[in-house]
N, C-alpha and C positions, 0 to 999 in steps of 0.2 A: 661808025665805030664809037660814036660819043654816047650815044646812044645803047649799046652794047654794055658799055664799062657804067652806064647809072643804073641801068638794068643788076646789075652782078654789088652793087653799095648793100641794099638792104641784107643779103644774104649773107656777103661779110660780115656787116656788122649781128646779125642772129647769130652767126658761126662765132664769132670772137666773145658775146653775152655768154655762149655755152660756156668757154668757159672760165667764169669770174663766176659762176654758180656756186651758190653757200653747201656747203658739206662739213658734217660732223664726225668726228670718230664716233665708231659704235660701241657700246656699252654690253659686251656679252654677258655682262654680270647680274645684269637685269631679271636673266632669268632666275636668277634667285630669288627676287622676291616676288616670285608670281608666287599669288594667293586663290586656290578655288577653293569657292563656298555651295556645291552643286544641293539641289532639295531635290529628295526623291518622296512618292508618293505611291505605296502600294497596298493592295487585299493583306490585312492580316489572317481572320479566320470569317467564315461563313456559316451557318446552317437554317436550314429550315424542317420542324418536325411539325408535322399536321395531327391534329387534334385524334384524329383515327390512332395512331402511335400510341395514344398516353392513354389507353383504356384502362378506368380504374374505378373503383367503388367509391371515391369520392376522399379516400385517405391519401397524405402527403407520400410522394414516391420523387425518386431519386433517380435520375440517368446520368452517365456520365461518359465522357471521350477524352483520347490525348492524341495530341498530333505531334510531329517529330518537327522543330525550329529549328534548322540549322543556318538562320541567319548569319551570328556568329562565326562560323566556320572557317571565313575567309579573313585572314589577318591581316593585309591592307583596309578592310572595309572596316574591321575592329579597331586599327590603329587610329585612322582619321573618322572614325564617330564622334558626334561630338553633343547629341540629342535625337531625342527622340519621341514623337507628340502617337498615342495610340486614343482613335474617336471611335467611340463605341453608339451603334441609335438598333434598338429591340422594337420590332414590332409584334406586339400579340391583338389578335382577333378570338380567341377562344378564354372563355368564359372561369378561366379559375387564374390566380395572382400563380409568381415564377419569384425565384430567386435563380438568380444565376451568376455563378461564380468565375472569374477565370485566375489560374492559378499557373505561378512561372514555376515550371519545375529544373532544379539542375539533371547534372551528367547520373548521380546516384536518386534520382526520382525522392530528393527531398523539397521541400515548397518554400522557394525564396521570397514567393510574395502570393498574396490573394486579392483580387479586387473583385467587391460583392455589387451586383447590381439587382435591386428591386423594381421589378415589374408588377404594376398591378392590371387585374382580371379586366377583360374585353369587359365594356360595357355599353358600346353602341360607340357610334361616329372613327375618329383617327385616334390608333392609341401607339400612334410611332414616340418613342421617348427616345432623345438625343442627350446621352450624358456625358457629363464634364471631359473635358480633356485630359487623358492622364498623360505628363509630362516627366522626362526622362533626364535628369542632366545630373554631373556630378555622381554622388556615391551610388545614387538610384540608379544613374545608366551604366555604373560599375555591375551592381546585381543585374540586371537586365542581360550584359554578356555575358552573363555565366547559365543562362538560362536555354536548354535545348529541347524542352518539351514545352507544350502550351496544355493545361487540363482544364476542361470544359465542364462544369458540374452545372444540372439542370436542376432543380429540385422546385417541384409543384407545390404548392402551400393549400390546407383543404379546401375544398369547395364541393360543388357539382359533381355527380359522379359525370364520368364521361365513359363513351360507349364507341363502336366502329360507326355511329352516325354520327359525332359529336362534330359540329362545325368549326373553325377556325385554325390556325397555323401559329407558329412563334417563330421569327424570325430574327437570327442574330445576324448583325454586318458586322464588320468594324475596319478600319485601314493602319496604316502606320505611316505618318512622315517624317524621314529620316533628311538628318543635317550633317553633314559633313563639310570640314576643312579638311583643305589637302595645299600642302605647302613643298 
C-alpha cells in the first residue's frame, strides 16, 4: 500500500504544476498592427524579331507594337503599391545599331513617359546590354497607374542593308518588381 501512494506523489505533484502555469490575456488588437511587405517579381514585355523580318536597303525604318497593361486594374493592388523597379537587358546579334523605345501610354493613348534605349550594331562576341534600373516611387509611381498600354517603338539606325539571309536576332526581356505594403 506504501508503495502504491509514492507511486501516485510524482503525478500529483505534475497535476497540481498544471496548474500554477503562467497565462496571459490575449491582445486581439494585435492584429492591427500587422504589417505585410510582400515582393513580387514578374515578365513585363518580351520580343524577339530575327534579322530576316527587317529586310531593308540599308535606310533607318521604324516598327512598332502596343500591348494592353492592365496591371492597374485592380484597386486593392493600386491601393497598397508602394514601387516599383522595371530591368530592362537587349540582346542584339545582327549587324546594324537599334533604338528602342518603351512608351507608358494612358486610357486616351496619350505618352505619359518614354524611356529611350540605345543599342549598338552586333559586332562579334556578347552584346547582351543590361540597363539601369528604372525605378518607380512617389509622383513617377503616380504616372505609372495611370498607364494601360505599354508601346514598343523599334527603330533601326543606318547601316548594312539586310536581306531574308541576313543573320542575327534582337532580343528585348525585361521584368517588373513590385513592392507592396498592406496594413
Amino acid at each position: 500500500m506504501k508503495a502504491n501512494i509514492l507511486n501516485r506523489i510524482p503525478k500529483i505533484l505534475v497535476f497540481a504544476f498544471l496548474f500554477f502555469s503562467c497565462s496571459s490575456d490575449l491582445d486581439f488588437d494585435q492584429a492591427n498592427d500587422l504589417k505585410l511587405e510582400p515582393v513580387f517579381v514578374a515578365n513585363l514585355a518580351y520580343f524577339s524579331v530575327p534579322a530576316t523580318e527587317l529586310v531593308n536597303d540599308g535606310s533607318p525604318q521604324v516598327i512598332s507594337d502596343v500591348q494592353g497593361f492592365d496591371a492597374f486594374k485592380d484597386e486593392f493592388f493600386r491601393d497598397n503599391l508602394v514601387k516599383t523597379e522595371f530591368d530592362f537587358e537587349i540582346d542584339n546579334t545582327i549587324v546594324r545599331a537599334f533604338r528602342i523605345e518603351m512608351q507608358l501610354l494612358d486610357a486616351n493613348d496619350q505618352v505619359l513617359e518614354t524611356n529611350p534605349y540605345s543599342v549598338p550594331a552586333y559586332s562579334g562576341g556578347s552584346n547582351v546590354i543590361k540597363f539601369p534600373t528604372e525605378v518607380y516611387e512617389n509622383e513617377r509611381l503616380e504616372l505609372l497607374k495611370q498607364t494601360v498600354k505599354l508601346k514598343f517603338i523599334v527603330s533601326m539606325e543606318s547601316g548594312p542593308p539586310l536581306d531574308e539571309n541576313s543573320a542575327g536576332n534582337l532580343k528585348f526581356r525585361s521584368s517588373a518588381t513590385v513592392y507592396m505594403v498592406i496594413e
